[in-house]
KOLLUMFI-68054 format. One record per residue: residue in one letter; chain; x, y, z of N, C-alpha, C in turn. Coordinates in nm, 3 decimals, always signed. Last residue first. Layout:
<rs>
  aa  ch      nc1      nc2      nc3     cac1     cac2     cac3      cc1      cc2      cc3
   A   A        X        Y        Z        X        Y        Z        X        Y        Z
...
</rs>
This chain:
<rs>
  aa  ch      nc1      nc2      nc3     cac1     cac2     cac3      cc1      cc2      cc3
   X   A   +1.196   -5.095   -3.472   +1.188   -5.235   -3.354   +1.191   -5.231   -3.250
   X   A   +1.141   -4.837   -3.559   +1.042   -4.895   -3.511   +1.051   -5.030   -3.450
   X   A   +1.436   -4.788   -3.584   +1.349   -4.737   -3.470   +1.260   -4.799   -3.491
   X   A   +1.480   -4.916   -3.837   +1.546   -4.967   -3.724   +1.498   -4.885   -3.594
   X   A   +1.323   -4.761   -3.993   +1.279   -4.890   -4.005   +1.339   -4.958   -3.870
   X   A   +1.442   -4.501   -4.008   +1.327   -4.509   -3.961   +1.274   -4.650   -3.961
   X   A   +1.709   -4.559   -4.134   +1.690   -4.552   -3.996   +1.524   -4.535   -3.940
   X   A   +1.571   -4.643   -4.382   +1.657   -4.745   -4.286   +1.640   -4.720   -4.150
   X   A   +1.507   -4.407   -4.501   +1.429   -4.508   -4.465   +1.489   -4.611   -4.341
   X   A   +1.749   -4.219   -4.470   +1.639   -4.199   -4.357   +1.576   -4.343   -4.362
   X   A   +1.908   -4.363   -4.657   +1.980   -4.382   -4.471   +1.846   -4.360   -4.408
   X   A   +1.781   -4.390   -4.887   +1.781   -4.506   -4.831   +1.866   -4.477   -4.683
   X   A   +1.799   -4.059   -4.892   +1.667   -4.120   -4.911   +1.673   -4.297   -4.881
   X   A   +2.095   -4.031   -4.942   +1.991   -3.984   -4.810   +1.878   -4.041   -4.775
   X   A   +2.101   -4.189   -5.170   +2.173   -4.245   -5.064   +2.098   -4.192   -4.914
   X   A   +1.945   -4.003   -5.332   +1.909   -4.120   -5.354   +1.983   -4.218   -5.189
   X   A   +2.139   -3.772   -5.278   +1.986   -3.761   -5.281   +1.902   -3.924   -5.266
   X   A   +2.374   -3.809   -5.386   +2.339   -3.814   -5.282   +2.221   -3.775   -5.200
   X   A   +2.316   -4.087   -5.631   +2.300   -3.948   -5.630   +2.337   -3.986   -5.492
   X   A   +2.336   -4.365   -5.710   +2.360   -4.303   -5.850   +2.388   -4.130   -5.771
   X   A   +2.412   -4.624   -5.613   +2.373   -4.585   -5.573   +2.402   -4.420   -5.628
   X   A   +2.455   -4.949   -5.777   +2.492   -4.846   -5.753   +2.402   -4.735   -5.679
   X   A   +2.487   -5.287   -5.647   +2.400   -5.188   -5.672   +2.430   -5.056   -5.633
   X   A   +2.580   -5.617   -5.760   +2.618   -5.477   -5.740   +2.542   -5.368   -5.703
   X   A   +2.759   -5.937   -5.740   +2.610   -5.879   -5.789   +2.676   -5.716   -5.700
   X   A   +2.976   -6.068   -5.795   +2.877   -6.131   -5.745   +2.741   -6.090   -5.811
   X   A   +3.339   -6.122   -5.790   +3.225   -5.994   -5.796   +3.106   -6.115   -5.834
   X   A   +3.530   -6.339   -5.592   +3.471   -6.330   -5.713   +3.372   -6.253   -5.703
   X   A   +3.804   -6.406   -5.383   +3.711   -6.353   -5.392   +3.639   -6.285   -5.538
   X   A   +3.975   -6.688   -5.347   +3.999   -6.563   -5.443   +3.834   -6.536   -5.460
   X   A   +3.986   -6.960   -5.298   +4.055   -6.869   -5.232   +4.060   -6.717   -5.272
   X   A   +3.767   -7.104   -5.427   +3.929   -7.133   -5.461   +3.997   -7.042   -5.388
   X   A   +3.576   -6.793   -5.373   +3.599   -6.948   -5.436   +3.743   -6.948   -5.473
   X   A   +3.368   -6.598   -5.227   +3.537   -6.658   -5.234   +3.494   -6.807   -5.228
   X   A   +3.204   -6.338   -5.405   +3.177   -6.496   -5.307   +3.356   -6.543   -5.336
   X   A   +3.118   -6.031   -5.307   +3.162   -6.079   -5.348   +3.149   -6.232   -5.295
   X   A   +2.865   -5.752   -5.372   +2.904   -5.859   -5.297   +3.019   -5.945   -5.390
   X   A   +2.875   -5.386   -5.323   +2.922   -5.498   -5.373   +2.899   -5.588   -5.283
   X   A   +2.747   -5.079   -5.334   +2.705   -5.203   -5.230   +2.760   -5.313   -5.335
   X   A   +2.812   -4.740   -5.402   +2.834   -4.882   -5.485   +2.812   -4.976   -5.353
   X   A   +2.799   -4.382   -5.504   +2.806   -4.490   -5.389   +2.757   -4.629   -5.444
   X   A   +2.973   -4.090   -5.539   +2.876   -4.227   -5.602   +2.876   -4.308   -5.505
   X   A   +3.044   -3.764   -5.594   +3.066   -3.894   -5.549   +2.918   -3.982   -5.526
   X   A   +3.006   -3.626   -5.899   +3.013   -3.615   -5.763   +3.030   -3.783   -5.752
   X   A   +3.328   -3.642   -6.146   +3.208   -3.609   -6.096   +3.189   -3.630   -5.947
   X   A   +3.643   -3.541   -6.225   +3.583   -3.639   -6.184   +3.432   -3.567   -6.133
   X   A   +3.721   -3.351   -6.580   +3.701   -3.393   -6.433   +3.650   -3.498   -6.380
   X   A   +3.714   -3.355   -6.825   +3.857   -3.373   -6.811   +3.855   -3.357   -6.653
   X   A   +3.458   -3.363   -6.974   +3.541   -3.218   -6.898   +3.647   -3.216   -6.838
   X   A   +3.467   -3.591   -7.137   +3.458   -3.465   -7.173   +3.457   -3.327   -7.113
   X   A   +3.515   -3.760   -6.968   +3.637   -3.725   -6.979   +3.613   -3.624   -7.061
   X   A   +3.473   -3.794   -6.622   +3.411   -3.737   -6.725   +3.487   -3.704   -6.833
   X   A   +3.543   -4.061   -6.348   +3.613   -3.957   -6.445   +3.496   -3.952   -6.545
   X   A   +3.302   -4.122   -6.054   +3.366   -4.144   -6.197   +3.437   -4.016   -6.291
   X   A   +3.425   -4.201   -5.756   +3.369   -4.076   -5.850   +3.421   -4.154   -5.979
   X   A   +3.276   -4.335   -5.405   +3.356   -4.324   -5.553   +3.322   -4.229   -5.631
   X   A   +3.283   -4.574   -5.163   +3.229   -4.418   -5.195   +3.338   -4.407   -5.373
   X   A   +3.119   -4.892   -5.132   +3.243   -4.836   -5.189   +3.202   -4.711   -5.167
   X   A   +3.064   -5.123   -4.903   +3.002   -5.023   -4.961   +3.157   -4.950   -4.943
   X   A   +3.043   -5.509   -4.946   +3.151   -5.407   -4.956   +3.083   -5.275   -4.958
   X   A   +3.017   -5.836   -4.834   +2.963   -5.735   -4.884   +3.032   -5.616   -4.856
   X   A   +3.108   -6.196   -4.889   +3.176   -6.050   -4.843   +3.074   -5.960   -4.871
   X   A   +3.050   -6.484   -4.811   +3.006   -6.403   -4.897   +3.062   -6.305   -4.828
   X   A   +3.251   -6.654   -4.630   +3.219   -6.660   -4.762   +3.161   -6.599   -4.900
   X   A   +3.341   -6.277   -4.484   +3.352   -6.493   -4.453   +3.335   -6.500   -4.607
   X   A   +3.170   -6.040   -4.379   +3.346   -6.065   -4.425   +3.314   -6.234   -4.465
   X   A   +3.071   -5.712   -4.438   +3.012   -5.837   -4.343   +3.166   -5.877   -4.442
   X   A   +3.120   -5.466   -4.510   +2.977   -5.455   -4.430   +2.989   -5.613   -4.365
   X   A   +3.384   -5.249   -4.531   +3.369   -5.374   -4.547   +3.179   -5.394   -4.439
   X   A   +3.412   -4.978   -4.666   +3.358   -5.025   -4.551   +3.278   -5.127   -4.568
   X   A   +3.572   -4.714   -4.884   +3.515   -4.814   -4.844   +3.492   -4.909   -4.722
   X   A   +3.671   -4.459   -5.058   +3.637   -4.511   -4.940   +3.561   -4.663   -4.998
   X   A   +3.715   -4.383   -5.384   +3.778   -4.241   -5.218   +3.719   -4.318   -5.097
   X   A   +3.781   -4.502   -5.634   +3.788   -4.514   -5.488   +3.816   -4.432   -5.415
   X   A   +3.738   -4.409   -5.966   +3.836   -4.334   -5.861   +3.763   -4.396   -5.737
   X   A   +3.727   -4.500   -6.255   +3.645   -4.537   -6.145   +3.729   -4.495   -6.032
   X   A   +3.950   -4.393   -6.462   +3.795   -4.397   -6.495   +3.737   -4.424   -6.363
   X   A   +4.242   -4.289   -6.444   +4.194   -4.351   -6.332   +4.045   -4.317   -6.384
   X   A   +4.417   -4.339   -6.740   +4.341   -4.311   -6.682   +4.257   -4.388   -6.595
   X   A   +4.577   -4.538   -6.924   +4.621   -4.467   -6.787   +4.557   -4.362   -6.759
   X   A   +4.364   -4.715   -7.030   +4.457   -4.626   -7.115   +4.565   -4.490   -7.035
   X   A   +4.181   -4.676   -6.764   +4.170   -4.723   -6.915   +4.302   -4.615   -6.947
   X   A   +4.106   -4.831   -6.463   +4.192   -4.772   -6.530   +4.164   -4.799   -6.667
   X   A   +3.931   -4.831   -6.147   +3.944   -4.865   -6.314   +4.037   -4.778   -6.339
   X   A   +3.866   -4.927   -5.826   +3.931   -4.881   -5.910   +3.943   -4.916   -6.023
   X   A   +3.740   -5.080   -5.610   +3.657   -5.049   -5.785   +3.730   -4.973   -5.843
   X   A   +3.878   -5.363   -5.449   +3.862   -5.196   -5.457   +3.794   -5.220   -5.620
   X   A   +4.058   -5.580   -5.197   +3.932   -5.554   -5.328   +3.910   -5.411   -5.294
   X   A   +4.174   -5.571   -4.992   +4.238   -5.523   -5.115   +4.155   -5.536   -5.226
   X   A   +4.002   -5.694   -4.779   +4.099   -5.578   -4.769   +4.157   -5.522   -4.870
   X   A   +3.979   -5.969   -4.856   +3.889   -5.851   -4.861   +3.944   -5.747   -4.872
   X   A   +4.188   -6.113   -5.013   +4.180   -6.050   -4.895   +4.091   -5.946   -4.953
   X   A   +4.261   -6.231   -5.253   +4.220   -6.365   -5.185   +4.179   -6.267   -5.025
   X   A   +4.101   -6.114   -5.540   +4.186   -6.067   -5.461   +4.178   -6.197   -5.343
   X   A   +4.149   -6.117   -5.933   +4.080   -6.088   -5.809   +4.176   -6.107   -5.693
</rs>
């Protein structure tokens, strides 16, 4: 693991393949608990492409100086991601 937010990423590799490809991320909060929203694609390797892009909400907790994965929630479609921005933003207008 990593002792700087800044360099935690979901990149995977198997067998020198990039399996979990990082195309973004945006640190949401920083200190003891970190929370992270990743953008990403997973490799398919039965078509030898990467799929659509994915979206991932990590937390991490820094212990001993070295930030430790926590808990996760993928965010599977961009149908599913649209569908939690409208709610949201319709929740933050009604205050």
């Amino acid at each position: 693991m990593s002792s700087d937010a800044n360099d935690l990423t979901i990149n995977y590799e198997e067998d020198g393949t990039l399996i979990v490809k990082e195309l973004d991320k945006e640190i949401l909060s920083k200190g003891a608990w970190t929370t992270i929203l990743f953008r990403y694609q997973e490799f398919n390797r039965g078509k030898g492409e990467y799929g659509p892009e994915k979206y991932s909400i990590r937390r991490y907790q820094k212990r001993s100086g070295q930030y430790l994965p926590k808990s996760k929630f993928n965010i599977s479609s961009a149908a599913q991601a649209k569908k939690i921005v409208e709610t949201l933003s319709r929740w933050l207008e009604e205050e």
